[in-house]
DSSP file (Angstrom, degrees, kcal/mol; ACC not computed):
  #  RESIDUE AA STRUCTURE BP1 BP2  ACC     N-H-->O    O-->H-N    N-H-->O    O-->H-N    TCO  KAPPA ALPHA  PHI   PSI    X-CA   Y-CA   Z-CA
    1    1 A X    >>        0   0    0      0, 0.0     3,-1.2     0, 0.0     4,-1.1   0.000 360.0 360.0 360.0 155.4  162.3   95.1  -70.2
    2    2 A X  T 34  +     0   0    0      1,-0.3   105,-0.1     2,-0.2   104,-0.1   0.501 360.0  60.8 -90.8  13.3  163.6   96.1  -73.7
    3    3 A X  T 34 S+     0   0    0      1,-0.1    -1,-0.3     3,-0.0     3,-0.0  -0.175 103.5  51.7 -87.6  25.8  159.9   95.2  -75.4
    4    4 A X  T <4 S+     0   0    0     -3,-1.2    -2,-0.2    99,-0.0    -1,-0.1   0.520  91.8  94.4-109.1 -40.9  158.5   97.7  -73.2
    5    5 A X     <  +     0   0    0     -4,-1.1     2,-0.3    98,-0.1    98,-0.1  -0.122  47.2 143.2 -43.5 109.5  161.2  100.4  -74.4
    6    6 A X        -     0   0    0     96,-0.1     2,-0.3    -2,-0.1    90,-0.1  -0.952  38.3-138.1-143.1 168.0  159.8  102.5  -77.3
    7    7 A X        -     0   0    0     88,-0.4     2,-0.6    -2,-0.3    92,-0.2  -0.995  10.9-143.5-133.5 158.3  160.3  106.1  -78.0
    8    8 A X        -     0   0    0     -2,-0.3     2,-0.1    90,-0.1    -2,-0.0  -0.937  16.0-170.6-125.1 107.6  157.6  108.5  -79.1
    9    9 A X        -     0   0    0     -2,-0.6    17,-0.3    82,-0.1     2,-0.3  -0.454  16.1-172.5-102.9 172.2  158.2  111.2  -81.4
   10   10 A X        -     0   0    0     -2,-0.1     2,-0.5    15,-0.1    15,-0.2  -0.852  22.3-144.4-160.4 134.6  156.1  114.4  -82.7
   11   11 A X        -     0   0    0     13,-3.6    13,-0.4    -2,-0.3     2,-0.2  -0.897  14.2-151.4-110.6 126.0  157.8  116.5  -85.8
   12   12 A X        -     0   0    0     -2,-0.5     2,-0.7    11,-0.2    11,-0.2  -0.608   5.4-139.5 -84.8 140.0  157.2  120.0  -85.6
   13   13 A X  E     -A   22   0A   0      9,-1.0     9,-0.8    -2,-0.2     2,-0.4  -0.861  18.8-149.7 -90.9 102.0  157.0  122.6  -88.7
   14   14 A X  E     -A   21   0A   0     -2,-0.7     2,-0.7     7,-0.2     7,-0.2  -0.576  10.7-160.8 -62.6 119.2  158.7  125.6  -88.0
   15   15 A X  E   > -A   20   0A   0      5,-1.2     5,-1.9    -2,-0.4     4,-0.1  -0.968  13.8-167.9-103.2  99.1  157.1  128.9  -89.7
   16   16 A X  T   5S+     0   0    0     -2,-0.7     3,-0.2     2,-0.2    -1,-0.1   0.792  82.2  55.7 -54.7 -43.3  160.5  131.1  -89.2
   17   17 A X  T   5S+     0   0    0      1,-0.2    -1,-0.2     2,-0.1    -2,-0.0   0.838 120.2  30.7 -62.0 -25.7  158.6  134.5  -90.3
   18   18 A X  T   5S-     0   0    0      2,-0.1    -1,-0.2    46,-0.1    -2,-0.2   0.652  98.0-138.8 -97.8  -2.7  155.9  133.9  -87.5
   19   19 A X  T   5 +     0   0    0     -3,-0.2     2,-0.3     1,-0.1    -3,-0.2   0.897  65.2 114.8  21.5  60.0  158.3  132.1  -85.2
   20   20 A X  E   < -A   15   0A   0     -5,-1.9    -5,-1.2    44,-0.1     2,-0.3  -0.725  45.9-163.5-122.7-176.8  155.4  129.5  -84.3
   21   21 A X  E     -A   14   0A   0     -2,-0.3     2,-0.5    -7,-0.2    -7,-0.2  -0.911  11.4-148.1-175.3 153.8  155.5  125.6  -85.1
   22   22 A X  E     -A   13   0A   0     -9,-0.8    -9,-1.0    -2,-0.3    40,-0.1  -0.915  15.6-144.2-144.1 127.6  153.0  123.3  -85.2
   23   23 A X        -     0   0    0     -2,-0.5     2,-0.3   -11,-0.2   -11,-0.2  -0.388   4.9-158.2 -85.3 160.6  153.9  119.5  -84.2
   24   24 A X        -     0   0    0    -13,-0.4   -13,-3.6    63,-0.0     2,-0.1  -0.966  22.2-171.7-155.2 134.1  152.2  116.2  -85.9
   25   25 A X     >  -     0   0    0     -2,-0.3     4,-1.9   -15,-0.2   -15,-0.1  -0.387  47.5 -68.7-125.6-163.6  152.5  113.0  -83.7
   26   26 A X  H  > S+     0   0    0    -17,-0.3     4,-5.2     2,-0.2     5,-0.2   0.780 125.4  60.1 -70.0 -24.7  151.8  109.7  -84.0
   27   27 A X  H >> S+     0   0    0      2,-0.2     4,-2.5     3,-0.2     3,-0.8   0.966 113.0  49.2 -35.1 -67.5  147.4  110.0  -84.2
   28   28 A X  H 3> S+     0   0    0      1,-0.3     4,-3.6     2,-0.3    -2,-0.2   0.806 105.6  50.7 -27.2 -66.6  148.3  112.2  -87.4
   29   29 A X  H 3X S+     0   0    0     -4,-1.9     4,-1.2     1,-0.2    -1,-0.3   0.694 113.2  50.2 -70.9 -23.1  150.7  109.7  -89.0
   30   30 A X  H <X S+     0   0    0     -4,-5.2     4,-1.4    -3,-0.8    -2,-0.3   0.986 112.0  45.4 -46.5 -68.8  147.8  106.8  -88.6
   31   31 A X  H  X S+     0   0    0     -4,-2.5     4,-2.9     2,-0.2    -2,-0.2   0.858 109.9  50.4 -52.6 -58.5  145.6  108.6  -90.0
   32   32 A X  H >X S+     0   0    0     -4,-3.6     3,-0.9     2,-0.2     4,-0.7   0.953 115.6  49.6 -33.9 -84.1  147.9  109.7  -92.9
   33   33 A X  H 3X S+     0   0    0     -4,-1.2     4,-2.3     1,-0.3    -2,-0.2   0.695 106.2  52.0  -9.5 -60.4  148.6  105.9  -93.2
   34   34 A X  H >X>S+     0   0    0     -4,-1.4     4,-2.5     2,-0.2     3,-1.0   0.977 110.6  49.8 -75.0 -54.9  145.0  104.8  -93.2
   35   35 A X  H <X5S+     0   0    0     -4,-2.9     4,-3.8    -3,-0.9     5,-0.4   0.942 112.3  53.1 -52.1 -55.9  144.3  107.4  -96.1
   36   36 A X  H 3<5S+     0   0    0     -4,-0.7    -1,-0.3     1,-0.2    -2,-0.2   0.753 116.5  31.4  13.0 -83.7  147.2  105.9  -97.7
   37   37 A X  H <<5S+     0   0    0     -4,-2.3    -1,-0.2    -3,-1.0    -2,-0.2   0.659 127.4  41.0 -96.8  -1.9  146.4  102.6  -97.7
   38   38 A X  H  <5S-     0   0    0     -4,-2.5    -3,-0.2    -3,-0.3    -1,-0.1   0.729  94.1-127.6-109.6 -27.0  142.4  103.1  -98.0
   39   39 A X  S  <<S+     0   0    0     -4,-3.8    39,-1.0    -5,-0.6    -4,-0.1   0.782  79.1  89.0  90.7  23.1  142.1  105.9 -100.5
   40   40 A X    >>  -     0   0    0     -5,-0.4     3,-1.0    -6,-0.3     4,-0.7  -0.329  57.4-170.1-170.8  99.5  140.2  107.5  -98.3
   41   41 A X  H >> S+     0   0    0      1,-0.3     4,-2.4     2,-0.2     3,-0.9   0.764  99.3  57.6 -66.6 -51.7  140.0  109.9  -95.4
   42   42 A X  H 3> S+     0   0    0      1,-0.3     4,-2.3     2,-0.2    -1,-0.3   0.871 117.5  39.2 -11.9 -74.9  136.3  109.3  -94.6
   43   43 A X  H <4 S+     0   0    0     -3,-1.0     4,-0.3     2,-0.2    -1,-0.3   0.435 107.2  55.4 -77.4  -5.0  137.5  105.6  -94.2
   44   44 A X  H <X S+     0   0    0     -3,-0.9     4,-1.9    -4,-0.7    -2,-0.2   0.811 112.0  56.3 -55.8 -49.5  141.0  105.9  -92.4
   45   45 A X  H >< S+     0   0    0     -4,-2.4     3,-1.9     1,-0.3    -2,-0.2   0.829 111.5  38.5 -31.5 -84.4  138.4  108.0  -89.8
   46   46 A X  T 3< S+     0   0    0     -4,-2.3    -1,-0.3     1,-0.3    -3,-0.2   0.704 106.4  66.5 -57.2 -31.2  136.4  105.2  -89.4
   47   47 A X  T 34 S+     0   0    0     -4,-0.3     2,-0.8    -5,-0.3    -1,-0.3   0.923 114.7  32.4 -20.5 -76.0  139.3  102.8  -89.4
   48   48 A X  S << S-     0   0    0     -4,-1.9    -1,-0.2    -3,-1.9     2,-0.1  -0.924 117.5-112.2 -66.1 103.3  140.4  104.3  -86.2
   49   49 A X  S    S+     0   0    0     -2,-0.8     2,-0.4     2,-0.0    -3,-0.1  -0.258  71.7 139.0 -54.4 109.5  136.7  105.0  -85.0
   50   50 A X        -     0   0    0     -2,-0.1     2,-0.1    -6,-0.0    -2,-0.1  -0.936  62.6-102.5-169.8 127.4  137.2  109.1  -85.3
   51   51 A X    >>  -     0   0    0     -2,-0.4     3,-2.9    -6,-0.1     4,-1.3  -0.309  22.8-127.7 -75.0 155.8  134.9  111.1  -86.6
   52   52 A X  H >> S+     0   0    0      1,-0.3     4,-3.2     2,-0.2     3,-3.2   0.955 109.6  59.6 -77.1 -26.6  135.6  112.3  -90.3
   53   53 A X  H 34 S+     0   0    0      1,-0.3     4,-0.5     2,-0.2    -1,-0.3   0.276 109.0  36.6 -68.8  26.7  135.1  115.6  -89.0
   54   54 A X  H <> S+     0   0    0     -3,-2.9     4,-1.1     2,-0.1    -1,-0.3   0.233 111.7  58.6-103.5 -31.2  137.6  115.5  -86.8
   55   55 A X  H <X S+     0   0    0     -3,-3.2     4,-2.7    -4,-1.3     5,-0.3   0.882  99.8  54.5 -94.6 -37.3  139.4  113.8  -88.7
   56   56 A X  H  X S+     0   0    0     -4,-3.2     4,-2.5    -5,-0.3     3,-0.2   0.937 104.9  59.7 -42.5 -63.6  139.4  116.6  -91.7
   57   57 A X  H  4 S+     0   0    0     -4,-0.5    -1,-0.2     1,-0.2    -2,-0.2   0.883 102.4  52.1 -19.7 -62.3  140.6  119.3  -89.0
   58   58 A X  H  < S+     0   0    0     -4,-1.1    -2,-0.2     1,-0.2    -1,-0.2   0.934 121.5  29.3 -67.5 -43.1  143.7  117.2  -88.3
   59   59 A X  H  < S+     0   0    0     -4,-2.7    10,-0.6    -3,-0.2    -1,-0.2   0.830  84.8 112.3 -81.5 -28.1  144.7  116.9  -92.1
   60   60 A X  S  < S-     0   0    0     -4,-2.5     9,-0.0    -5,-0.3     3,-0.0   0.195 103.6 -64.0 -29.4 160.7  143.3  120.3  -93.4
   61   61 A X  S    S-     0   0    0      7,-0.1     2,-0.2     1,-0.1     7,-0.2  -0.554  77.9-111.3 -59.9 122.6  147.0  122.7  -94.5
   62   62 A X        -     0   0    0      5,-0.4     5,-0.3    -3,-0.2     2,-0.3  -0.536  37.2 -90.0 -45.1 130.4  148.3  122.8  -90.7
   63   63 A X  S    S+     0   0    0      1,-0.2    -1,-0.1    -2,-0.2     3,-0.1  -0.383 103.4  22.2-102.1 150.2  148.1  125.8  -89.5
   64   64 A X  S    S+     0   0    0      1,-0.5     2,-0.3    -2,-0.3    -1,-0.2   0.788 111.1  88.6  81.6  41.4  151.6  128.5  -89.9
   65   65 A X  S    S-     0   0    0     -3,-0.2    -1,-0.5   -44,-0.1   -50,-0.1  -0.987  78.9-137.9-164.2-161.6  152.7  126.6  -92.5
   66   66 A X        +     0   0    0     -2,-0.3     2,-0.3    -3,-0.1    -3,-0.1  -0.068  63.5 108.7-139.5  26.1  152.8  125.8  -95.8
   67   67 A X        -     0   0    0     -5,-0.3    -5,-0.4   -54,-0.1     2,-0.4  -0.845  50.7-154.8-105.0 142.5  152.6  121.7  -96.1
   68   68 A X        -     0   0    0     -2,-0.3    15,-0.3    -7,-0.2    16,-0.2  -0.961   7.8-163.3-123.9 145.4  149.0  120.5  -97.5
   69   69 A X        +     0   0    0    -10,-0.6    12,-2.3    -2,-0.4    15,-0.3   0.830  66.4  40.9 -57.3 -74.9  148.1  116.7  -96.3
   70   70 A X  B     -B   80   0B   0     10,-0.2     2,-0.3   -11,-0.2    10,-0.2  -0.568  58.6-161.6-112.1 166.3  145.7  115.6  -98.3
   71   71 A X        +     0   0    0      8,-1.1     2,-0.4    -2,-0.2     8,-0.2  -0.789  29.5 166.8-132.7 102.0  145.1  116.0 -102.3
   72   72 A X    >   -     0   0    0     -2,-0.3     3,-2.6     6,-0.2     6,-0.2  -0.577  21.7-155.1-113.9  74.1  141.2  115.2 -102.9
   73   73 A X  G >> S-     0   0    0     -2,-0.4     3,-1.4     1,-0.3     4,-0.5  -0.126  77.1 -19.1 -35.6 108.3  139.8  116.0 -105.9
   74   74 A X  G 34 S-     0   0    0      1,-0.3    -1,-0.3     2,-0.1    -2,-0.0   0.726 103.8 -87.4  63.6   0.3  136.3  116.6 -105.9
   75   75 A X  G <4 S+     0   0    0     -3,-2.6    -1,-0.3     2,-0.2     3,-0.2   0.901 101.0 124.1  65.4  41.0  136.2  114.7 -102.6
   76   76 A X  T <4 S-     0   0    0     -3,-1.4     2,-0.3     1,-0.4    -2,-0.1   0.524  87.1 -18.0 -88.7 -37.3  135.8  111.2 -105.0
   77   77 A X     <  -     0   0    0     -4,-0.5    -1,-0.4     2,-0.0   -37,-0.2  -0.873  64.2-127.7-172.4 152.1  139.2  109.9 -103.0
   78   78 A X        +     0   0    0    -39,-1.0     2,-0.3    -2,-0.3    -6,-0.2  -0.533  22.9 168.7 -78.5 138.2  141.8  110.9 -101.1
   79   79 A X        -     0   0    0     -8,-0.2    -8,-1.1    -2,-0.2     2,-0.1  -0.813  36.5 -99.7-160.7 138.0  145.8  110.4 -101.2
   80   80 A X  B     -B   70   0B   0     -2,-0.3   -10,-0.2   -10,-0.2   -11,-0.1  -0.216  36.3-126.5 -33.1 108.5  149.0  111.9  -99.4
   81   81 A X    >>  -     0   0    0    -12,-2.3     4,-3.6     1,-0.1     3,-1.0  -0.243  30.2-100.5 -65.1 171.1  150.9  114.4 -101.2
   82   82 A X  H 3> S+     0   0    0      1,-0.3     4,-1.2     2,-0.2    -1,-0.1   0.840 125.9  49.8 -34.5 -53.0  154.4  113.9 -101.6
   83   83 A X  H 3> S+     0   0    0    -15,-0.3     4,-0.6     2,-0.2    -1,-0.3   0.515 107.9  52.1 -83.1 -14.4  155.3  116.1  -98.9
   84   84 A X  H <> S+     0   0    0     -3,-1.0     4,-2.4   -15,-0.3    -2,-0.2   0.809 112.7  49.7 -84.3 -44.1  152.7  114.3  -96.4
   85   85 A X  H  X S+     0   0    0     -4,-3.6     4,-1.8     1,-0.2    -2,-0.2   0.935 110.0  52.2 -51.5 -41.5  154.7  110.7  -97.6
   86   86 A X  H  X S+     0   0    0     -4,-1.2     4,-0.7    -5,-0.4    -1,-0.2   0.883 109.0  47.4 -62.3 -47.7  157.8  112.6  -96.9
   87   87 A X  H >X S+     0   0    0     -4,-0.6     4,-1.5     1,-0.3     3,-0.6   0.865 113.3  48.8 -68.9 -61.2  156.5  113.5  -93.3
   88   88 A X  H 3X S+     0   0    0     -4,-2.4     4,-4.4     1,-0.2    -1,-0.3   0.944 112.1  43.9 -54.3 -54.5  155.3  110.0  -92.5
   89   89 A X  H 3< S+     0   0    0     -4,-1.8    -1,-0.2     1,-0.3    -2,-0.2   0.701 112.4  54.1 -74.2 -19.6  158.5  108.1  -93.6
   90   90 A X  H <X S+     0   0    0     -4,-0.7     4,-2.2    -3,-0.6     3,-0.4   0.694 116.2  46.7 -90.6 -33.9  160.8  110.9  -91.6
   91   91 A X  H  X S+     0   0    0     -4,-1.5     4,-1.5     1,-0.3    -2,-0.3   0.949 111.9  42.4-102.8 -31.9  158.5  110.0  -88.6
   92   92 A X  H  X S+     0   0    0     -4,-4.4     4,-1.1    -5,-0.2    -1,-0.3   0.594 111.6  55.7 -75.6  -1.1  158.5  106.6  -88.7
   93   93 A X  H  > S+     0   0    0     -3,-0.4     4,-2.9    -4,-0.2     5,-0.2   0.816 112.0  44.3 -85.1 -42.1  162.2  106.4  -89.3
   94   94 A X  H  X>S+     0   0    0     -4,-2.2     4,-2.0     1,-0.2     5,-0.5   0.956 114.5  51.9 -60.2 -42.1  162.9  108.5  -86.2
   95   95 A X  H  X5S+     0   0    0     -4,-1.5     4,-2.6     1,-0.2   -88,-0.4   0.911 111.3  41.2 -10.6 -72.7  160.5  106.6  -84.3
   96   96 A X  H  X5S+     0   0    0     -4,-1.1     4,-1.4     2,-0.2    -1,-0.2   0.843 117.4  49.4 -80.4 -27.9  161.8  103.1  -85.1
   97   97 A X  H >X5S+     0   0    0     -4,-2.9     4,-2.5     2,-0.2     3,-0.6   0.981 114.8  48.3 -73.0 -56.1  165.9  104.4  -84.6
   98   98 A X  H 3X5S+     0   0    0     -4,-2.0     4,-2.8    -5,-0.2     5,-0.2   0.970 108.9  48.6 -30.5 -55.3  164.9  106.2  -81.0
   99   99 A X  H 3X<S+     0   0    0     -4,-2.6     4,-0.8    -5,-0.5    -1,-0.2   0.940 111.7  50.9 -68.7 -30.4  163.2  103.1  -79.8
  100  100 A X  H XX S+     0   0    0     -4,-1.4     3,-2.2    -3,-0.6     4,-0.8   0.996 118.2  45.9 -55.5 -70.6  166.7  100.8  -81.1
  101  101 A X  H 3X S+     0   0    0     -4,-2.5     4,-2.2     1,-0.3    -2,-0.2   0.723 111.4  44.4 -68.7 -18.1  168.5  103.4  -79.1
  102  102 A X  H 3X S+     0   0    0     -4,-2.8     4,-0.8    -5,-0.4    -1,-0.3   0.668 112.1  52.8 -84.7 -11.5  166.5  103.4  -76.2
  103  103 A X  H <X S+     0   0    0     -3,-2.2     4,-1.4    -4,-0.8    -2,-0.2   0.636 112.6  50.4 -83.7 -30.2  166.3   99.6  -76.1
  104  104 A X  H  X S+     0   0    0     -4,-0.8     4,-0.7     2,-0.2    -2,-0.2   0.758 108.8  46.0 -95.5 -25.9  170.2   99.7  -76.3
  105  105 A X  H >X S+     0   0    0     -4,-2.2     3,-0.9     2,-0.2     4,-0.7   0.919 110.7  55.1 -49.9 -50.7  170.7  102.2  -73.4
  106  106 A X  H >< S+     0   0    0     -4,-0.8     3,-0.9     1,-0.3    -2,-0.2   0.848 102.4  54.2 -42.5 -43.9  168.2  100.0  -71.6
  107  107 A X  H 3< S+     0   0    0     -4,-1.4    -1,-0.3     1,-0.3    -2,-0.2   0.897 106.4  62.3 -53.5 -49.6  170.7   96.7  -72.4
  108  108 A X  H <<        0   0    0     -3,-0.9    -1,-0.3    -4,-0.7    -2,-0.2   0.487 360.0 360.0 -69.1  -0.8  173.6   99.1  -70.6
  109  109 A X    <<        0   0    0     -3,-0.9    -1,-0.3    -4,-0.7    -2,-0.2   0.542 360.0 360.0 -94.8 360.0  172.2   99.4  -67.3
């Protein structure tokens, strides 16, 4: 059915000098999301019940590259750099056009 059809993305950073890349899926971009909207990675964790250390690892500067996540001053709150907004909006726009096209193949069969 096409409301089963979705497609699932994960955007990799390529570090050219090391040839490695290191991919950020959908967990990530919830998480991002819950800092967002809560102002606070401690409380996106617990949003998703995920422990904050756990949850610190995932946002901490990825490693082989050169994007930082989170910006927390003094640990008082948390917010998404620029380049972490960027990351989110790039992945939820590929997301949501795959899953249209994959609903539209579906239609053609």
């Amino acid at each position: 059915q096409r409301s089963d059809v979705m497609a699932r993305v994960r955007l990799f950073f390529e570090d050219k000098e090391s040839d490695q890349a290191v991919g950020i899926g959908l967990g990530v971009v919830k998480l991002c999301q819950g800092v967002d909207r809560l102002g606070s990675l401690n409380r996106a964790a617990q949003d998703m019940g995920m422990a904050y250390s756990k949850a610190w690892r995932i946002v901490k500067k990825p490693k082989n590259t050169r994007v930082e996540i989170i910006y927390s001053p003094r640990g008082k709150w948390s917010s998404l750099t620029k380049e972490a907004k960027a990351l989110v909006k790039i992945f939820c726009q590929v997301e949501e056009e795959l899953s249209q096209k994959a609903a539209e193949a579906l239609d053609r069969v």
